[in-house]
VEXKOLKE-523853 format. One record per residue: x, y negated, z of N, C-alpha, C in turn; residue in one letter; residue number from 1. Coordinates in pm, whole numbers. Each point is the difference from the previous one (the first is absolute). Layout:
! VEXKOLKE-523853
REC   n.px   n.py   n.pz  ca.px  ca.py  ca.pz   c.px   c.py   c.pz r   k
REC      X      Y      Z      X      Y      Z      X      Y      Z A NUM
...
***
This chain:
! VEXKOLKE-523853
REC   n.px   n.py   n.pz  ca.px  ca.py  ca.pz   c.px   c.py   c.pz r   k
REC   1911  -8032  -2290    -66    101     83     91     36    117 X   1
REC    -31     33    133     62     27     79    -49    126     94 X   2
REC     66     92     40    -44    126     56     88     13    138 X   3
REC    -94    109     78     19      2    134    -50    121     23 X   4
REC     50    107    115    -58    106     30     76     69    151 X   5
REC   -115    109     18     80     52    147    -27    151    -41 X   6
REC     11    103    102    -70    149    -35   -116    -47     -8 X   7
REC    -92    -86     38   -140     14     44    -64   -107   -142 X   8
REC     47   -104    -45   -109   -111   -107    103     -8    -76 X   9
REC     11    -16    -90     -1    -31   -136    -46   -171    -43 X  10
REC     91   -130    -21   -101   -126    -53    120    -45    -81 X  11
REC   -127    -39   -126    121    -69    -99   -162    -91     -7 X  12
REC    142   -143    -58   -110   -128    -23     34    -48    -93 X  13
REC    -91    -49   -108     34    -63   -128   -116   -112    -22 X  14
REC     84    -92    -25    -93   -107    -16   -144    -73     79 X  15
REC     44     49    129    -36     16    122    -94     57     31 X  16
REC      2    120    -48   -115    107     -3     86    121     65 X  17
REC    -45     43    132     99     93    102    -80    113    -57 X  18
REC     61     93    -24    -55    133    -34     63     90    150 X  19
REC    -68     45     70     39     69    148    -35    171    -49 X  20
REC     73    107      7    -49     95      5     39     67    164 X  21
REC    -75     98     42     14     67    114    100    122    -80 X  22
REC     95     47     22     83    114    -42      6    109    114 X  23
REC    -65     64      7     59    106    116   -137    102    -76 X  24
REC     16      9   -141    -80    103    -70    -36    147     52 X  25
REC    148     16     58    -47    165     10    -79     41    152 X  26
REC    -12   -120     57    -78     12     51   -182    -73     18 X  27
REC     -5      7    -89   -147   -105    -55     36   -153     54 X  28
REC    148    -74     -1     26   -122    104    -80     24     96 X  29
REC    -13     79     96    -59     12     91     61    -75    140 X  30
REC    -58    -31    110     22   -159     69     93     56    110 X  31
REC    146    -29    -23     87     43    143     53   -132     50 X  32
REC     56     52     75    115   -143     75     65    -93    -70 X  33
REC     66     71    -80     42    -59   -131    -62    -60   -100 X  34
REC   -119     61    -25    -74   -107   -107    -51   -100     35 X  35
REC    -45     14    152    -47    -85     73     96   -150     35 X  36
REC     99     32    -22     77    -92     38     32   -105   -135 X  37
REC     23    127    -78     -6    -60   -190    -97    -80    -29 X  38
REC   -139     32     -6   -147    -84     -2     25   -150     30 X  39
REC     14     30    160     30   -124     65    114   -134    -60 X  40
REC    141     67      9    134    -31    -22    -45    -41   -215 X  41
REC    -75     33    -28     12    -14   -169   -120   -118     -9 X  42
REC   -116      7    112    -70   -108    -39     60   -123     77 X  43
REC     76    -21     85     21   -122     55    122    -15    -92 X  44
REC     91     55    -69     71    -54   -101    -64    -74    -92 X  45
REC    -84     81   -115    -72    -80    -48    -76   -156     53 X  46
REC    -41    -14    122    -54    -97     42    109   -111    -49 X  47
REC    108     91     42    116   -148    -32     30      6   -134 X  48
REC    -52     40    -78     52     26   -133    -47   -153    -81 X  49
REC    104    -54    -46      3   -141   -109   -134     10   -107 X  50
REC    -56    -56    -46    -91    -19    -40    -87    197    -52 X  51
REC      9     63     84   -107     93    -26   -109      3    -42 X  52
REC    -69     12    -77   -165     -1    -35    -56     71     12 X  53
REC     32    187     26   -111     57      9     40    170    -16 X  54
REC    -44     89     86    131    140     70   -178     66    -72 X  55
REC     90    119     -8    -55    154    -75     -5    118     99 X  56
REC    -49     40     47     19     74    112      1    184    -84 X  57
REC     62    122     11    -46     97    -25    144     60     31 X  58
REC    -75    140      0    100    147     63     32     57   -118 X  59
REC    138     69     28     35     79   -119    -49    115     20 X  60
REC    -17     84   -133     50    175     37   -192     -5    -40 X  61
REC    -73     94    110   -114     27    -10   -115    -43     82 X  62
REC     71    -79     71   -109   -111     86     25   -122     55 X  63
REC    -95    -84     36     82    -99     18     34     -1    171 X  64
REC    -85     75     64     28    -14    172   -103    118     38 X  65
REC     73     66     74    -80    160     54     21    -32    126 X  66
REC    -12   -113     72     -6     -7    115    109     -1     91 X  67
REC      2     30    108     62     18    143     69    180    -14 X  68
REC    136    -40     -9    123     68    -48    -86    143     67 X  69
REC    -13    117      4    -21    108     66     71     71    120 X  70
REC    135    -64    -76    124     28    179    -18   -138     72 X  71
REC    -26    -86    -24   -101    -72     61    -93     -3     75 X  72
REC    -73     94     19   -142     34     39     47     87    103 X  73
REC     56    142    -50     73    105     63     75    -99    128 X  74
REC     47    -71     -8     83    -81    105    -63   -103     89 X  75
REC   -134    -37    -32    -74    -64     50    -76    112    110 X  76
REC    -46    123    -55    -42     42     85     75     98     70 X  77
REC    107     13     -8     77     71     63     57    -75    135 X  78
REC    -45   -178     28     38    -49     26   -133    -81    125 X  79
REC    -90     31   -114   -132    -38    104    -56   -155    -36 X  80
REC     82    -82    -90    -45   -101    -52    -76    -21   -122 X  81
REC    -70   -136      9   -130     35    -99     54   -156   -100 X  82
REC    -72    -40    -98     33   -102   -114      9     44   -111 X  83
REC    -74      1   -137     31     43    -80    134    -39    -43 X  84
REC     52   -138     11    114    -56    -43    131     12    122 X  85
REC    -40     57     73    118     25     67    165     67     -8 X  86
REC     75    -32     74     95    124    -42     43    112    101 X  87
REC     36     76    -82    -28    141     96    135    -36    147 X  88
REC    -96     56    155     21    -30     48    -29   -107     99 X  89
REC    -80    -90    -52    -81    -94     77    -65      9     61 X  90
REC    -21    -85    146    -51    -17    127   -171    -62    -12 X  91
REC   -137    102     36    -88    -91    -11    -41   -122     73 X  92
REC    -17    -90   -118     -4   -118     50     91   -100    -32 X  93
REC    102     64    -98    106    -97    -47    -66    -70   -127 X  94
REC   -119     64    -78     -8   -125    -90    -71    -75     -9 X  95
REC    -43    -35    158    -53   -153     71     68   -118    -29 X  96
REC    157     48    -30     76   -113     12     11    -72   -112 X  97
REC    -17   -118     -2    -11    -99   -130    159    -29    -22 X  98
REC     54     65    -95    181    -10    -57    -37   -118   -136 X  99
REC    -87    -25    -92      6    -26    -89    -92   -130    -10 X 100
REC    -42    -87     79    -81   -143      6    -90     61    106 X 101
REC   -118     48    -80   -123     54     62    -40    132    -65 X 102
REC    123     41    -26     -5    182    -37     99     92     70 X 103
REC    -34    121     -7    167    109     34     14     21   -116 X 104
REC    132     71     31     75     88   -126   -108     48   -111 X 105
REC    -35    124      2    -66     28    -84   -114    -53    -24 X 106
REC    -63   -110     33   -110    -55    -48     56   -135    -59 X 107
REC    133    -49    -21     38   -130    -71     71     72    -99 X 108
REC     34    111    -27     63    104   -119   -116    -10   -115 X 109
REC   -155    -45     45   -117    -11    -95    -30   -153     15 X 110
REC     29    -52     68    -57   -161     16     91    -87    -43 X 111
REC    144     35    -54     91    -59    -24    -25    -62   -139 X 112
REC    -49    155    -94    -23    -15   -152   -165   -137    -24 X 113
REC    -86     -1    156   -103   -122    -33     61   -107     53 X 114
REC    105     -6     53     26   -122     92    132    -57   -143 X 115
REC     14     26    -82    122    -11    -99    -69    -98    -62 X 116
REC     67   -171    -72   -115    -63    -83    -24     22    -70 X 117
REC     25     53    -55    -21     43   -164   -121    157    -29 X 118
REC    -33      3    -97   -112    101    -30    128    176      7 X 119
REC   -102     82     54    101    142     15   -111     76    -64 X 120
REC     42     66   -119    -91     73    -56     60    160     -4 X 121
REC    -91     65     79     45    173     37    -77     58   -130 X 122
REC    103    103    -32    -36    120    -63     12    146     22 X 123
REC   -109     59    -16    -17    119     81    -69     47    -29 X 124
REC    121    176    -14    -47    125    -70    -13    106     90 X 125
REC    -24    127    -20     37    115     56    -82    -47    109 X 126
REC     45    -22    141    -57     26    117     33   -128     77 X 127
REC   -122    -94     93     56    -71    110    -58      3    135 X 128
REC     36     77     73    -42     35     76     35    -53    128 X 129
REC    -80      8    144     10    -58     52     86   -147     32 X 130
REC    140     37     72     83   -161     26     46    -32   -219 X 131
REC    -18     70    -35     46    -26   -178   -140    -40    -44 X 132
REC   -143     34     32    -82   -154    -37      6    -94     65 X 133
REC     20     41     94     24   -166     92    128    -95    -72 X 134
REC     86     57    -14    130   -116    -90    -84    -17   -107 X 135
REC    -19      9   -103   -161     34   -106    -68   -152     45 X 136
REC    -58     17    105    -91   -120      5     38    -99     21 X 137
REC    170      4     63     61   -120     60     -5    -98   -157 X 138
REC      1     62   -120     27    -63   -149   -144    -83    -18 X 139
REC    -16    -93    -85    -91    -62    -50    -71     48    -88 X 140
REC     43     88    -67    -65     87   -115     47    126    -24 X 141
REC   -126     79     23     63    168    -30    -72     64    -82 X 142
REC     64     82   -145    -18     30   -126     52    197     72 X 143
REC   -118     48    -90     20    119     14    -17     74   -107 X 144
REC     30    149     27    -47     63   -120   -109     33     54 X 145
REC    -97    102   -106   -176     58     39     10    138    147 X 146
REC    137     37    -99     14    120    149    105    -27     99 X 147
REC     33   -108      5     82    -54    117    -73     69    144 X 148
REC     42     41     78    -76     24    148     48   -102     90 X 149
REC    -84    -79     95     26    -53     90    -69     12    106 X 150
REC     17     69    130    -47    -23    124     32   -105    133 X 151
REC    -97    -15     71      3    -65    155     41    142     90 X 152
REC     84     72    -19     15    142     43     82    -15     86 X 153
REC     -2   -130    147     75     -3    128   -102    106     91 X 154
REC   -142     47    -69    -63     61    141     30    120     -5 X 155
REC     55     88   -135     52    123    -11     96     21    111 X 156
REC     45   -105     55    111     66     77    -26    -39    129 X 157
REC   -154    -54     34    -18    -31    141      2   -120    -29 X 158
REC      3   -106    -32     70   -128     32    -39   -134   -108 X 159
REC    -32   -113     38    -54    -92    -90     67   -110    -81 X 160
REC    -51    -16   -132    122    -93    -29     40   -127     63 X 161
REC    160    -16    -21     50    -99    102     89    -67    -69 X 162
REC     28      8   -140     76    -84    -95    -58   -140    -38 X 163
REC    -78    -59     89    -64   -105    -45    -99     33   -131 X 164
REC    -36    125     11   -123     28   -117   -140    -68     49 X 165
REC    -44    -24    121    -79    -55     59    -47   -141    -54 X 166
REC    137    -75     -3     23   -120    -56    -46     10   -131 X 167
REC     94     74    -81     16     -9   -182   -110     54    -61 X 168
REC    -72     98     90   -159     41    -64    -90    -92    -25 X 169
REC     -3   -129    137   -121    -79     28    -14    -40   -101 X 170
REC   -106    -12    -79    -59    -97   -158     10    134    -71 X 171
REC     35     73     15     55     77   -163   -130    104     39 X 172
REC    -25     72    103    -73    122     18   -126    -31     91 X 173
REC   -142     47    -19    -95    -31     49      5    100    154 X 174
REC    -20   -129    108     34     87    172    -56    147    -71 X 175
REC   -147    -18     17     -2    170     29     48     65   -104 X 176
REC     37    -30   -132    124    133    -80    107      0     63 X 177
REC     94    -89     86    100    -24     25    -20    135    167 X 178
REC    -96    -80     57      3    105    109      2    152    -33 X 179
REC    -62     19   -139    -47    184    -61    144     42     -2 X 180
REC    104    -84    -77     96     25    -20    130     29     59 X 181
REC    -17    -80    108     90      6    128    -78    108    129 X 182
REC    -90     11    -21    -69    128    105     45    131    -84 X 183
REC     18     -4   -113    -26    150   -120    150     41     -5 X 184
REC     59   -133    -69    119     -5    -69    -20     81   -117 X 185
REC    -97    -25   -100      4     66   -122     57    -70    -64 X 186
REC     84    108   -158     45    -12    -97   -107   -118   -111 X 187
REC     55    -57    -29   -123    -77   -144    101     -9   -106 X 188
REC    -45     18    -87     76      4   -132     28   -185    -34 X 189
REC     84     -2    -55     25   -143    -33   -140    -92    -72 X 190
REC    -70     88    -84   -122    -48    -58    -85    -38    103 X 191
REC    -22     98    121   -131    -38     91     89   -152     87 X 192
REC    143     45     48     62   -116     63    -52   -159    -56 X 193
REC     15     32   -125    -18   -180    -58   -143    -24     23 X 194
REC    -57    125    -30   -177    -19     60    -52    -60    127 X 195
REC    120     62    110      9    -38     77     17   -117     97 X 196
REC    128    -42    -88     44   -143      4    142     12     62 X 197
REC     25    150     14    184     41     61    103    -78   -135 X 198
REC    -64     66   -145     97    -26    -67    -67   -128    -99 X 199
REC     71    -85    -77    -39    -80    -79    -57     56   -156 X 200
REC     73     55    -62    -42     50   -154     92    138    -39 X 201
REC    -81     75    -42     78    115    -83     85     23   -138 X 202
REC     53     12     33    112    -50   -109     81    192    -43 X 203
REC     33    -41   -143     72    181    -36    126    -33     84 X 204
REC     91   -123    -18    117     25     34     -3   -149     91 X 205
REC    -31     42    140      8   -114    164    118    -85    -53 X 206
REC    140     74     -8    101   -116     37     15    -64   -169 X 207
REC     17     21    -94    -25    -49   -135   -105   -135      6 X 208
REC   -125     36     63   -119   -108     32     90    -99     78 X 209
REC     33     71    121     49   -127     84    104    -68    -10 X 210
REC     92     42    -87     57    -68    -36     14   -109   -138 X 211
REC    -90     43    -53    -97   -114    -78    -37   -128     88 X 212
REC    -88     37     90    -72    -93     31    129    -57     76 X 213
REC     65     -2     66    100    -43     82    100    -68   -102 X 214
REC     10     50   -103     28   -124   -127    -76   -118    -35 X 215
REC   -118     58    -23    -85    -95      0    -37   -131     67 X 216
REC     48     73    148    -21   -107    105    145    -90      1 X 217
REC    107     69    -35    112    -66     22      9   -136   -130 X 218
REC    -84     39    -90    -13   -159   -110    -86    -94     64 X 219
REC    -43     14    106   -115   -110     36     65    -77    115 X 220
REC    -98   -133     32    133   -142    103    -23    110    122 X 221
REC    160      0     33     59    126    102    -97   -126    158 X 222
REC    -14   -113    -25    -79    -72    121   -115     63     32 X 223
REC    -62    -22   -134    -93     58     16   -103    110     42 X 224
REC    112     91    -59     19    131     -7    -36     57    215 X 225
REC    109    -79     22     43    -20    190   -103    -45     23 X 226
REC    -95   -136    -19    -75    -51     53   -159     97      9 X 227
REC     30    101   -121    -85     61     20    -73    136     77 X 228
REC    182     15     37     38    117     76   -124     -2    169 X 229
REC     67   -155     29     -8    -62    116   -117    -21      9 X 230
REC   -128    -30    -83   -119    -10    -52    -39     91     33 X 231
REC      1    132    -46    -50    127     11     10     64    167 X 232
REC    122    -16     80    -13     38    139    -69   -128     64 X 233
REC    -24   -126      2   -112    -48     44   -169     44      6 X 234
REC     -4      2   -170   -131     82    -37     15    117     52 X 235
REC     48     77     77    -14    118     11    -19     14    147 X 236
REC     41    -80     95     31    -15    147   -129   -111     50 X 237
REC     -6    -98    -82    -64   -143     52   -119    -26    -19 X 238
REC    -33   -172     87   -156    -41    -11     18    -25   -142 X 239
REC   -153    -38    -44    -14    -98   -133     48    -95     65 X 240
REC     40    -84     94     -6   -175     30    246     31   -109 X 241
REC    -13    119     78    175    -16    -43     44     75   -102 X 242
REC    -86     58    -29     -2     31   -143     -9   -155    -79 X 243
REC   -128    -69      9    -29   -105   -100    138    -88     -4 X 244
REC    109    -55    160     65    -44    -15    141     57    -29 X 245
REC     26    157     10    114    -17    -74    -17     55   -175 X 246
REC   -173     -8    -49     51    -66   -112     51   -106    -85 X 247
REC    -51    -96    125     28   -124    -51    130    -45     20 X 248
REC     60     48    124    115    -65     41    138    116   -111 X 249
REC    -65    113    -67    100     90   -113    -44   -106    -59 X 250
REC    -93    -80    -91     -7    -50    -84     33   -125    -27 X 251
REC      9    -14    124     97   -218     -4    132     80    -16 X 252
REC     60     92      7    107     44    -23     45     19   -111 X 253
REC    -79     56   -103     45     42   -141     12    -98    -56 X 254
REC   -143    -50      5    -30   -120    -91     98    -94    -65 X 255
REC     54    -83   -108     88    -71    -41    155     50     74 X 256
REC     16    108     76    133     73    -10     17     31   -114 X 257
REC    184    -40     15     78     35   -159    -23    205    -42 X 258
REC    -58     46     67    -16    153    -85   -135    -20    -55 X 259
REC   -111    -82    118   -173      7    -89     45    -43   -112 X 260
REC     74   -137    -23      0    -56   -135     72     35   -116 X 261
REC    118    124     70     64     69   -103   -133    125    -82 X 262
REC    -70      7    110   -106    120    -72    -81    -37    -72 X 263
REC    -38   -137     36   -116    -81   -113     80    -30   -156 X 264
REC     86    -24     71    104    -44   -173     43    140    -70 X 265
REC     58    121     83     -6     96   -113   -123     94    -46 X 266
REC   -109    -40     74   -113     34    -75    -63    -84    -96 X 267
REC     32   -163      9    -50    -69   -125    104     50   -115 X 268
REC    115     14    -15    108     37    -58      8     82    -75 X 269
REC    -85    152    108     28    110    -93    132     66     49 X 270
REC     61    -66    140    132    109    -25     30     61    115 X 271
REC     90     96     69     11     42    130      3   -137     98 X 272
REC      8     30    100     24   -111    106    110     30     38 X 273
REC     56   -167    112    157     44     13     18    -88    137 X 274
REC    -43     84    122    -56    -27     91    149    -10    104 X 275
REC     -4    -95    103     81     16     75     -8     69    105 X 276
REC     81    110     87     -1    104    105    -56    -73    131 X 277
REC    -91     74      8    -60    -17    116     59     56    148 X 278
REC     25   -137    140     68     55     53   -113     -7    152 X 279
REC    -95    -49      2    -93    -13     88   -139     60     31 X 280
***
């Protein structure tokens, strides 16, 4: 097992299952300069991380993300600049600038955790609110409790979301709920969320679940596993013509690779698999 931490995250990895917590409890991890930088700085580690299979996302203390720090805000408008993800002090119009491929700062702090190969499964309690659902959606799977609260609550403060929630909603929320939600910014309890299609399943205890399943996933061919990652942002972005071909072209891939055939043999077998680290 190996561990890592700053004031701001918390990640220990075992058996290549990254467990990430947000630590800055006493303040609901709520989203400053600093965490912002942590988010970022903790998922592109992982990217490089030796055979990883599969990160846990959740906050300590009593929530998992309450948003955009409050002296944050106070400093934004004391300042005259707008972004939910900004930092206090910023010029409008600075987060035009693409720092991160084809993102800024605070919108690759949430795109980092979908752009990672491997499956990121968030858990989330207490409250996620505005830029803290948006990191939320950047994950592949989000487990909640029934009274979890989560809002689109960038219009409470004037202002629309800009964490790449735009992006991470598309498929999950029907336009016009999505528009109710981002015009309102209402509270939904974690139960109506999965109704919704914000959260995946309700669960008593989010990070316990997700980190199950993130076990789960870590016994299966780690190729695979990737190939399917890569699968899913096609289907999610693309025509059918490239959809149909990069199933085919994931699937000339697996096929008779030494992990497919390690998985066929320890399922005729009966025994774990004993897969080699995936580095592509």
């Amino acid at each position: 097992m190996s561990a890592s931490s700053t004031d701001r995250i918390i990640v220990t990895i075992e058996d290549g299952v990254a467990d990430v917590r947000l630590n800055r409890a006493d303040k609901m991890n709520a989203l400053d300069p600093a965490m912002f930088d942590a988010l970022i700085a903790t998922g592109e580690r992982l990217r490089e991380t030796p055979d990883l299979r599969a990160v846990v996302l959740s906050g300590e203390g009593r929530a998992f993300c309450a948003g955009l720090d409050m002296e944050s805000m106070a400093g934004m408008l004391g300042n005259g600049a707008g972004g939910e993800g900004g930092d206090p002090g910023i010029r409008p119009g600075r987060l035009a600038a693409r720092v991160h491929g084809i993102s800024n700062r605070p919108q690759y702090a949430c795109m980092v955790w979908r752009e990672l190969p491997v499956p990121v499964f968030a858990a989330v309690h207490g409250v996620a609110f505005g830029g803290g659902l948006q990191v939320a959606l950047g994950a592949d799977v989000r487990f909640v409790t029934a009274d979890t609260r989560l809002s689109i609550m960038e219009i409470k403060w004037g202002l629309v979301p800009d964490m790449a929630g735009m992006v991470l909603t598309r498929g999950l929320v029907r336009p016009d709920v999505l528009r109710e939600l981002v015009y309102t910014g209402r509270v939904v309890s974690g139960t109506e969320a999965c109704e919704l299609g914000l959260a995946t399943r309700v669960v008593d205890d989010p990070r316990a679940a997700a980190l199950e399943a993130a076990r789960q996933v870590a016994h299966r061919n780690p190729h695979a596993i990737r190939a399917a990652k890569r699968l899913m942002e096609v289907v999610e972005g693309g025509d059918n013509a490239a959809i149909l071909m990069a199933e085919s072209v994931e699937q000339d891939r697996l096929v008779g690779s030494p992990n497919q055939r390690e998985a066929v043999r320890a399922n005729l077998e009966k025994r774990a698999p004993r897969f080699e680290a995936a580095r592509d």
